[in-house]
ROLOKOL-471929 format. One record per residue (C-alpha): x, z, y; residue in three letters; residue number from 0. Coordinates in nm, 2 decimals, decimal comma. Layout:
N
<X=X; Z=Z; Y=Y; type=ALA; seq=NUM>
...
***
This chain:
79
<X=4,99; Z=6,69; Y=19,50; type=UNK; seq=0>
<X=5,08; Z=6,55; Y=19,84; type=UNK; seq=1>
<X=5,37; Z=6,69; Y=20,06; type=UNK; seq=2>
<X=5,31; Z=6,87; Y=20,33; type=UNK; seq=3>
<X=5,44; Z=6,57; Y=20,57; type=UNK; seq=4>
<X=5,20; Z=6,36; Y=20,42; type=UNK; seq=5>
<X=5,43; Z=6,08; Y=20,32; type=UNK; seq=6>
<X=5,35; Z=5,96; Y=20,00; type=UNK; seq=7>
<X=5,24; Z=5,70; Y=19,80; type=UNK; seq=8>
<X=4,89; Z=5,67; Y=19,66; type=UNK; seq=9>
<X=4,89; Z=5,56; Y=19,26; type=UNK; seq=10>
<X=4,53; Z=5,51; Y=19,04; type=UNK; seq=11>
<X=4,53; Z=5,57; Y=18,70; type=UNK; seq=12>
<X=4,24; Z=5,40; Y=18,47; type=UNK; seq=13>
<X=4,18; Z=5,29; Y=18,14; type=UNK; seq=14>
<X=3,89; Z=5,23; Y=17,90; type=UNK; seq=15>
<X=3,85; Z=4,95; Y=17,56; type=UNK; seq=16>
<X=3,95; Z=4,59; Y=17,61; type=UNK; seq=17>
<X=3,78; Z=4,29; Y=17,51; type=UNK; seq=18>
<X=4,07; Z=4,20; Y=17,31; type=UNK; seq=19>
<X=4,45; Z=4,36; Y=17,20; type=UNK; seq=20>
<X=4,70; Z=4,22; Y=17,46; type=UNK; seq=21>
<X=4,40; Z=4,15; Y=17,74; type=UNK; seq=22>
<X=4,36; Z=4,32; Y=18,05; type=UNK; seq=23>
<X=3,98; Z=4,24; Y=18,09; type=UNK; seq=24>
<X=3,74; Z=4,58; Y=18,01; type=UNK; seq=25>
<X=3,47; Z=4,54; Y=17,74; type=UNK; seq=26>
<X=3,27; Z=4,73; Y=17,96; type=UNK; seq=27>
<X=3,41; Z=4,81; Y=18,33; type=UNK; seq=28>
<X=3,08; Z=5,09; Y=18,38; type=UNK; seq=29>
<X=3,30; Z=5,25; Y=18,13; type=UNK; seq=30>
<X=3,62; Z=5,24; Y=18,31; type=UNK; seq=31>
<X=3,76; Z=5,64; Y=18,26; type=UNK; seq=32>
<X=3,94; Z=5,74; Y=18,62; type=UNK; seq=33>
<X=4,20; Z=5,93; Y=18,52; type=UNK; seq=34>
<X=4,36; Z=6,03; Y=18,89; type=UNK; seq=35>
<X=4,46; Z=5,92; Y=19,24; type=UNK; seq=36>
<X=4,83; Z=6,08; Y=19,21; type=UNK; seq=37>
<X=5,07; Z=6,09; Y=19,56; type=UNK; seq=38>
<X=5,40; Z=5,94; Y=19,38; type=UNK; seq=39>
<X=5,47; Z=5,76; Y=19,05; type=UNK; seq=40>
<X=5,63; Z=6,03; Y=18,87; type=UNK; seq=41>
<X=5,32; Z=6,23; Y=18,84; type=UNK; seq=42>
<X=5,08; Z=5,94; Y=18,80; type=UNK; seq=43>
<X=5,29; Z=5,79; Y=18,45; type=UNK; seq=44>
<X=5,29; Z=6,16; Y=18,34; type=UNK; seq=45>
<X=4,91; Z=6,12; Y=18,35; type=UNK; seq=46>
<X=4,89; Z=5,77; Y=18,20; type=UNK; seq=47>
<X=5,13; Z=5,85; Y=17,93; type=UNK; seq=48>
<X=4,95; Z=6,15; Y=17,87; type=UNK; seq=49>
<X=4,57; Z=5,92; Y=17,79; type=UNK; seq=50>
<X=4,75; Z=5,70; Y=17,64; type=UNK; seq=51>
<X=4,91; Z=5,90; Y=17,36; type=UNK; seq=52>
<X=4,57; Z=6,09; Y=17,31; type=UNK; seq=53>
<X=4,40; Z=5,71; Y=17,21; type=UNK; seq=54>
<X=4,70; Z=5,58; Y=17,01; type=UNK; seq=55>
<X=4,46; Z=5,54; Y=16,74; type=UNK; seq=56>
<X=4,23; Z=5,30; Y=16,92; type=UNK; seq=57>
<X=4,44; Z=4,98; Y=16,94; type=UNK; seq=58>
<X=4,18; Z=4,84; Y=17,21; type=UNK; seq=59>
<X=4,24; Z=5,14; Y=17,46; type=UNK; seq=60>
<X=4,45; Z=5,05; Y=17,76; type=UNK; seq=61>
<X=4,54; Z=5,24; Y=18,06; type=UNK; seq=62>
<X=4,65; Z=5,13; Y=18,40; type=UNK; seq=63>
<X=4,87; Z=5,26; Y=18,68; type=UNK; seq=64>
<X=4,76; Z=5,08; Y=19,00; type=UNK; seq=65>
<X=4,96; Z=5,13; Y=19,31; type=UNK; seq=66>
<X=4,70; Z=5,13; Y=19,56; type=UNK; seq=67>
<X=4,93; Z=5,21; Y=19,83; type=UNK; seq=68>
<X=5,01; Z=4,81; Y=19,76; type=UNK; seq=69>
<X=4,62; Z=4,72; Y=19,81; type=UNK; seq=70>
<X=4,67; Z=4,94; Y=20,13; type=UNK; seq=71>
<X=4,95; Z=4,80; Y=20,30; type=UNK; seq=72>
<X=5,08; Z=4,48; Y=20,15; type=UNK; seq=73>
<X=5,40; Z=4,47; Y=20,33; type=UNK; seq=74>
<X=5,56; Z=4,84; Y=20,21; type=UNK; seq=75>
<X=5,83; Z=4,82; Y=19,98; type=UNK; seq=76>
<X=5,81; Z=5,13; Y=19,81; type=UNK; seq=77>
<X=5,74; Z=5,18; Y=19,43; type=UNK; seq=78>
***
């Protein structure tokens, strides 16, 4: 959850079956599981560790954190 100044910075969390063990290319992306948007990085690896402990078993499985406050503004420094 966002502070109440509204400083934060936006993270994506997604995941779904690769092609192949060690890729990062999606068998199928319309299958792509969105896990969160998440306002810091703390919160968002909680939820990523969290997926990805619960498909351990499925060696193809791979989740993502994506720091979309990157694809927002290129030129901020923040994690």
């Amino acid at each position: 959850m966002a502070d109440q100044t509204g400083d934060y910075l936006l993270h994506l969390v997604i995941g779904g079956e690769l092609k192949q063990v060690g890729g990062q290319e999606f068998r199928d992306p319309s299958r792509v599981e969105f896990v969160g948007a998440f306002s810091n990085y703390e919160t968002a690896r909680t939820a990523w560790k969290a997926r990805a402990q619960a498909t351990v078993d499925n060696a193809l499985m791979r989740y993502f954190i994506l720091h979309a406050h990157r694809l927002l503004d290129p030129t901020h420094d923040g994690l």
